[in-house]
C-alpha positions in Angstrom: 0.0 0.0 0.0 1.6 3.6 -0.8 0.5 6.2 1.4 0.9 9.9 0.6 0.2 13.1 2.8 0.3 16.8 1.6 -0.9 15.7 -1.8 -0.6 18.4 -4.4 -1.4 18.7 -8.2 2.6 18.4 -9.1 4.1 16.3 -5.7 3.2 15.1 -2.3 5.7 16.0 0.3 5.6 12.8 2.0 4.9 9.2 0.1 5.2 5.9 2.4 5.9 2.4 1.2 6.7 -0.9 2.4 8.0 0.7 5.7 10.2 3.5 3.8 9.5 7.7 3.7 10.3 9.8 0.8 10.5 13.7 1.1 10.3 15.8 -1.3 12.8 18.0 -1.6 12.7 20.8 1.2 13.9 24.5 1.0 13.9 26.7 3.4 13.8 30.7 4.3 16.5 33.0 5.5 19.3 35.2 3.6 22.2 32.4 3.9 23.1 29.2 3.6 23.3 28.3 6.8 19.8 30.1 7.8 17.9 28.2 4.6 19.7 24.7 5.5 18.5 25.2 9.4 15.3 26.1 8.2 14.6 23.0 5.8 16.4 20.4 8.2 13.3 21.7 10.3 11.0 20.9 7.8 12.4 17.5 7.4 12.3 16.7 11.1 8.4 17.9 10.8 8.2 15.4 7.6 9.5 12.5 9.3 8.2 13.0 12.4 4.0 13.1 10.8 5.1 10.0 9.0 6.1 7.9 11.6 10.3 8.5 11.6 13.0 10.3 13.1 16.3 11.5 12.0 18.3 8.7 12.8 16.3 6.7 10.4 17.3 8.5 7.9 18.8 5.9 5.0 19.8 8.7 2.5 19.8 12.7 1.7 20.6 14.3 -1.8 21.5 17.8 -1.2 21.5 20.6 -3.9 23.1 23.9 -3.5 22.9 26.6 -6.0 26.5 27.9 -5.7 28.9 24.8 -4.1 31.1 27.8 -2.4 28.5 27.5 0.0 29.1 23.7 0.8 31.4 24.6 4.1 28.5 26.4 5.2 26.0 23.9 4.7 28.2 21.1 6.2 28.2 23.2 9.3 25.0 23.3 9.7 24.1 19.5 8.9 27.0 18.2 10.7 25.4 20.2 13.9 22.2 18.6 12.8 23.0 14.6 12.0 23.1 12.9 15.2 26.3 10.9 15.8 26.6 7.4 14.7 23.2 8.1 12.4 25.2 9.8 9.1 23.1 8.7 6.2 24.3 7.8 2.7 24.6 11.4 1.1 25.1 13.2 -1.7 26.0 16.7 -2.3 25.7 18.8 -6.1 25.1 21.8 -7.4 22.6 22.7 -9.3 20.1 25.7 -10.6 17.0 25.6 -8.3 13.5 26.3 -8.3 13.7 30.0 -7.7 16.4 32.3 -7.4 16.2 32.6 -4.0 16.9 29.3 -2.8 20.3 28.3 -1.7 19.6 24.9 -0.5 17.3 21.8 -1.0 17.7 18.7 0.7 16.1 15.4 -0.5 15.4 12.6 2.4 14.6 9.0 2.3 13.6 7.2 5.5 13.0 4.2 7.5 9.8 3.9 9.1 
């Protein structure tokens, strides 16, 4: 059975299968890096938390950035945020995003 919350025309931000959570990719608001990674970590806490998860179930994050200058930043930020002994398989690119304003998205898949 597939399961999906925050169901939009284009997306749902969370889909659940066969015990597993997948995000959609999360931005976040602020004027740097580090504010908009904060911000969309937050989201993805919220995420996994209404779907039955937790951080330290997290199997794997694909992180964009719009500018990878920024990735010391970021890795500040989400090494803050990742607890220890739960680092998840991870990715890291860079990549033109959504809107101009976005520095950061971060793509999460779970265990439930």
């Amino acid at each position: 059975m597939i399961e999906r919350s925050h169901v939009g025309q284009r997306m749902s931000q969370i889909v659940k299968h066969n015990g597993v959570v997948y995000l959609a990719g999360q931005v976040g608001e602020g004027d740097t890096v580090a504010e908009q990674t904060r911000d969309c970590l937050k989201n993805v806490e919220t995420l996994l938390e209404e779907a039955g998860s937790k951080v330290e179930n997290i199997l794997q994050a694909v992180i964009w950035l719009a500018d990878m200058d920024d990735f010391a930043e970021m890795n500040a930020v989400w090494d803050a945020w990742v607890p220890e002994g739960h680092a998840p398989a991870r990715a890291c690119g860079e990549a033109k995003l959504a809107l101009p304003k976005f520095k950061v998205e971060v793509i999460v898949i779970a265990a439930c």
